[in-house]
C-alpha positions as CSV (number, residue, x, y, z in Angstrom):
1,X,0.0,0.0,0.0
2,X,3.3,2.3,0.9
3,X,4.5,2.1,-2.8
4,X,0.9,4.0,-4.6
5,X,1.1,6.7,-2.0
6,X,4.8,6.9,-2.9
7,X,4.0,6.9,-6.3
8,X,1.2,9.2,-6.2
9,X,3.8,11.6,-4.4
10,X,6.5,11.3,-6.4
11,X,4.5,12.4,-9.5
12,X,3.1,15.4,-7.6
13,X,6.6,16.1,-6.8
14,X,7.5,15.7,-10.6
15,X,3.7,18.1,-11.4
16,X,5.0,20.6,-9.4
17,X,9.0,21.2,-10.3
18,X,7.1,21.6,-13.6
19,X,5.1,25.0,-12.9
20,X,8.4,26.1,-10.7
21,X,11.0,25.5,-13.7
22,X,8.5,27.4,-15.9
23,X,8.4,30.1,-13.7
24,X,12.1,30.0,-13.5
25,X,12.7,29.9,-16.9
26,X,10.9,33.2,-17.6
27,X,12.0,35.3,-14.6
28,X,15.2,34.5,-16.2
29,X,14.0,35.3,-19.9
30,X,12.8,38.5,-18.5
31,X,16.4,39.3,-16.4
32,X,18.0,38.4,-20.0
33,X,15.9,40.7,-21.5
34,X,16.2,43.1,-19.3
35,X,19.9,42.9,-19.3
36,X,20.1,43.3,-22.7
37,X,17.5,46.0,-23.3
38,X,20.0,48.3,-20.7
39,X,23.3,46.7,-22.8
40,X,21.5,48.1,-25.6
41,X,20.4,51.9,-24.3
42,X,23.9,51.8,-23.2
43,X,25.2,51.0,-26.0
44,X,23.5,53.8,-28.3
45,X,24.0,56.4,-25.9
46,X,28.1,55.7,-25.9
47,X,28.5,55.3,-29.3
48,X,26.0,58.8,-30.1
49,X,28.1,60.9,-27.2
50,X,31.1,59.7,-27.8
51,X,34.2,62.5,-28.2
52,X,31.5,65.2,-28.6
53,X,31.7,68.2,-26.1
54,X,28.9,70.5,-25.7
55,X,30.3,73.3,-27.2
56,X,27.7,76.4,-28.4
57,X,29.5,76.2,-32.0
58,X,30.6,73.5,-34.1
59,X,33.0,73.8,-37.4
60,X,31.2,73.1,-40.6
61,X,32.5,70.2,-41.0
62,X,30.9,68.7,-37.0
63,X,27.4,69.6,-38.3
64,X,26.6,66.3,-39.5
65,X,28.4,64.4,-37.0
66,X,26.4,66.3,-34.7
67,X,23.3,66.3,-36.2
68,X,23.2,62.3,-36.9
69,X,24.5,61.7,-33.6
70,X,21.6,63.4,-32.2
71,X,18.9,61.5,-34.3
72,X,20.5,58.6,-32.8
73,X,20.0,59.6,-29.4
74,X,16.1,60.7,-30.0
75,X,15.7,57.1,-31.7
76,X,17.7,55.8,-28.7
77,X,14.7,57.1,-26.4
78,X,12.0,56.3,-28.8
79,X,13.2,52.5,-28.8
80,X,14.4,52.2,-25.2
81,X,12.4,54.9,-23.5
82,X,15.7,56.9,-22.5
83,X,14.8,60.5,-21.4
84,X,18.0,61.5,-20.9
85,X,19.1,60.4,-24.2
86,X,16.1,62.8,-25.8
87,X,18.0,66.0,-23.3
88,X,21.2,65.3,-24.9
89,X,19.5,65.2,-28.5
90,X,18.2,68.5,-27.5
91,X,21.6,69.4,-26.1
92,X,22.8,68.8,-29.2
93,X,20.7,70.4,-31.7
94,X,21.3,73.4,-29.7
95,X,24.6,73.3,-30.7
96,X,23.1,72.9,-34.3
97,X,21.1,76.0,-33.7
98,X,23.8,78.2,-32.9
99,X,25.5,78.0,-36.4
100,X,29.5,77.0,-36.8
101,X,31.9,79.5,-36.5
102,X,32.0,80.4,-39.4
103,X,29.0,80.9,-40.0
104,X,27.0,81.6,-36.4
105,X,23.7,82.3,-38.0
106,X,21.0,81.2,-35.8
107,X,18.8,78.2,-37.0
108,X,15.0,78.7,-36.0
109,X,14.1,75.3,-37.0
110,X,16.9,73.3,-35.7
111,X,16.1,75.5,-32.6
112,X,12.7,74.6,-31.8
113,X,13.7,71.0,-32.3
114,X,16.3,71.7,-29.5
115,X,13.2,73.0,-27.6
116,X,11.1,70.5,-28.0
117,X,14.1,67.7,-27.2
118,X,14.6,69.8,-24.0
119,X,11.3,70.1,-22.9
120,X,10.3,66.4,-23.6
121,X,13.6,65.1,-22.1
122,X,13.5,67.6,-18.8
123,X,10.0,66.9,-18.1
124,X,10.4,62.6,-17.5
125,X,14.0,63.5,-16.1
126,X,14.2,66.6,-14.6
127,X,17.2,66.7,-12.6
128,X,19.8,68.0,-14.9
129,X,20.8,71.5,-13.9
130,X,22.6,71.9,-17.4
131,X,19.9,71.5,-19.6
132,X,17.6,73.4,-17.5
133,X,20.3,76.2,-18.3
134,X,20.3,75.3,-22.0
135,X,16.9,75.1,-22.2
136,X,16.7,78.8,-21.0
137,X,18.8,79.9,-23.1
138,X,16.9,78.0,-26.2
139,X,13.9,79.5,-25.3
140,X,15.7,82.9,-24.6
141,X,16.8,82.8,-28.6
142,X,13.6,81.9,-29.2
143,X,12.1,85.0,-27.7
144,X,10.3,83.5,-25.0
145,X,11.1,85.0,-21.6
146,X,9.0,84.1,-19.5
147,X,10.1,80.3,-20.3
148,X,13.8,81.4,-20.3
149,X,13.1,82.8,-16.7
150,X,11.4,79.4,-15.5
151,X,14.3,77.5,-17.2
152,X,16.9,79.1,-16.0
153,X,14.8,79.4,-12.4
154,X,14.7,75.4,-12.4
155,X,18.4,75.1,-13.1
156,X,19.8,77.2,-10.2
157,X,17.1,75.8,-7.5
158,X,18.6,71.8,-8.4
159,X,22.2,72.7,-8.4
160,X,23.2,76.0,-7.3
161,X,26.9,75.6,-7.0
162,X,27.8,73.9,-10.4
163,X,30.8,75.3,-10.7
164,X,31.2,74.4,-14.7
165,X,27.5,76.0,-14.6
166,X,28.3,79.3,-13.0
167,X,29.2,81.5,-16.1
168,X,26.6,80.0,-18.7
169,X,24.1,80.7,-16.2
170,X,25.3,84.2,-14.7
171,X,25.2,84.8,-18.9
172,X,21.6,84.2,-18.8
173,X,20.7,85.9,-16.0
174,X,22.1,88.8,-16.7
175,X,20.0,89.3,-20.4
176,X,17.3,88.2,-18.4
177,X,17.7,90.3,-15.9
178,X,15.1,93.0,-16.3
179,X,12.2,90.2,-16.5
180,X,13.5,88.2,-13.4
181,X,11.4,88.8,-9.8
182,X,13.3,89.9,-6.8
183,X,13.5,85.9,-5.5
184,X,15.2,85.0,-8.6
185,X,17.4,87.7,-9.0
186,X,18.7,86.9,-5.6
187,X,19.7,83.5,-7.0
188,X,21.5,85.2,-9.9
189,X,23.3,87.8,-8.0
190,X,24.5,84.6,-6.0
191,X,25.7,83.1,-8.7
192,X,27.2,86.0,-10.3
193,X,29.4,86.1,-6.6
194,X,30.3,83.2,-7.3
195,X,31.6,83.6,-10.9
196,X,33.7,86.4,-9.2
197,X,35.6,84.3,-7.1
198,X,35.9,81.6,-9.8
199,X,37.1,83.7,-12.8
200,X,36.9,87.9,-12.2
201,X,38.2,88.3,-15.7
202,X,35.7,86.2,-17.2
203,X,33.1,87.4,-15.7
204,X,34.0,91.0,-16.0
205,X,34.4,90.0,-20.1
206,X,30.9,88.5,-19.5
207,X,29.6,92.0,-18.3
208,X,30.9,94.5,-20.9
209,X,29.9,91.9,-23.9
210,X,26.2,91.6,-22.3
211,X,26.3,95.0,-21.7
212,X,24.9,94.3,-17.9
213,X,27.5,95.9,-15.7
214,X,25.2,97.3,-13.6
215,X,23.5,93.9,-12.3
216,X,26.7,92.9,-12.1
217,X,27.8,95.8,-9.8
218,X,24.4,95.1,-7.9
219,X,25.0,91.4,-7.2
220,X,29.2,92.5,-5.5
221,X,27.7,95.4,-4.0
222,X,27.1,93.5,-0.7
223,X,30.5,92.9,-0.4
224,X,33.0,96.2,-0.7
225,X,35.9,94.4,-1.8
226,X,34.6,92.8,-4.8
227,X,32.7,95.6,-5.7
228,X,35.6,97.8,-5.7
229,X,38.0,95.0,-7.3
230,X,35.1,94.4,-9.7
231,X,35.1,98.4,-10.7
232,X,39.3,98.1,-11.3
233,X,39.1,95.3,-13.4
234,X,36.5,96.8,-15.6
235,X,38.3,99.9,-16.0
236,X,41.5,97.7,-16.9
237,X,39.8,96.0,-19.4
238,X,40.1,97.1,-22.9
């Protein structure tokens, strides 16, 4: 009588290893896929930003490297669902839209494609202080203000002291300047301390070629010594 029941149970052993290697099987198909669905977003984003810095010109002859390694990156996040591969596609096309040195004529299309890459990227990952920054100054080109203010708001609140961000952003406060509330302009005038202590001369370039000394002076004001270093260097400068 022993051997049926043994029998019974070793085939409801063997029933039920069944549904567990099944189940096995595709939590590891899934892992795989997984796996290789990161390989390849990976992948396409190191092979589209490879040796490409994110300069605000490009030499005629980067255009199309630019430009096809940023429809790579948008068809990165259209297969793989990559947002920040879309913010460096706009990052990108921003450098499209500033022209090449030789010829820095601004490009309205390739600028609202910037935009929209931006936007779209920014808004399903929006901690990236840089391309809140580039963003404003996209829409700042574009002659939208308002949106240049909120961009360029966003950047300084999720990283205030970038350090590689402090000029680029001090640039776009300053044009902005006149359209930013009092909160805001605090957080430029910050920043625009900052970019004192970093780099005086560039910053002092920054003011004569903006044309925005005055903010400038307002921001150092608070402290006598930079204001009064700030005010020699100008005068020094040709």
């Amino acid at each position: 009588m022993t051997r049926p029941t043994a029998s019974v149970d070793a085939v409801g052993g063997r029933s039920e290893s069944l549904p567990y290697k099944l189940v096995a099987g595709s939590v590891a198909l899934v892992l795989l896929a997984i796996g290789g669905y990161q390989i390849g977003d990976a992948a396409l984003r190191a092979y589209a930003e490879a040796d490409m810095e994110l300069q605000r010109a490009v030499t005629p002859q980067d255009v199309e490297t630019v430009l096809s390694r940023a429809k790579l990156l948008e068809l990165t996040d259209d297969w793989f669902g990559d947002p920040a591969a879309r913010t460096t596609a706009g990052l990108y096309e921003l450098r499209i839209a500033y022209g090449s040195d030789a010829d820095p004529r601004l490009d309205p299309a390739r600028l609202q494609q910037a935009i929209d890459d931006l936007s779209d990227g920014l808004r399903r990952a929006p901690a990236n202080p840089l391309a809140w920054a580039s963003l404003g100054h996209a829409r700042l080109a574009a002659g939208d203000t308002r949106g240049a203010a909120a961009a360029l708001n966003a950047s300084l609140l999720l990283g205030p002291y970038e350090a590689g961000l402090t000029l680029y952003r001090c640039e776009l406060g300053l044009k902005l300047w006149p359209d930013l509330d009092v909160g805001t302009r605090r957080i430029v005038a910050a920043q625009v301390r900052l970019a004192w202590d970093r780099d005086p001369w560039a910053l002092v370039a920054l003011a004569k070629h903006s044309g925005r000394v005055l903010p400038v002076m307002i921001a150092l004001a608070q402290d006598p010594k930079r204001a009064s270093a700030f005010t020699k260097a100008l005068a020094e400068r040709p």
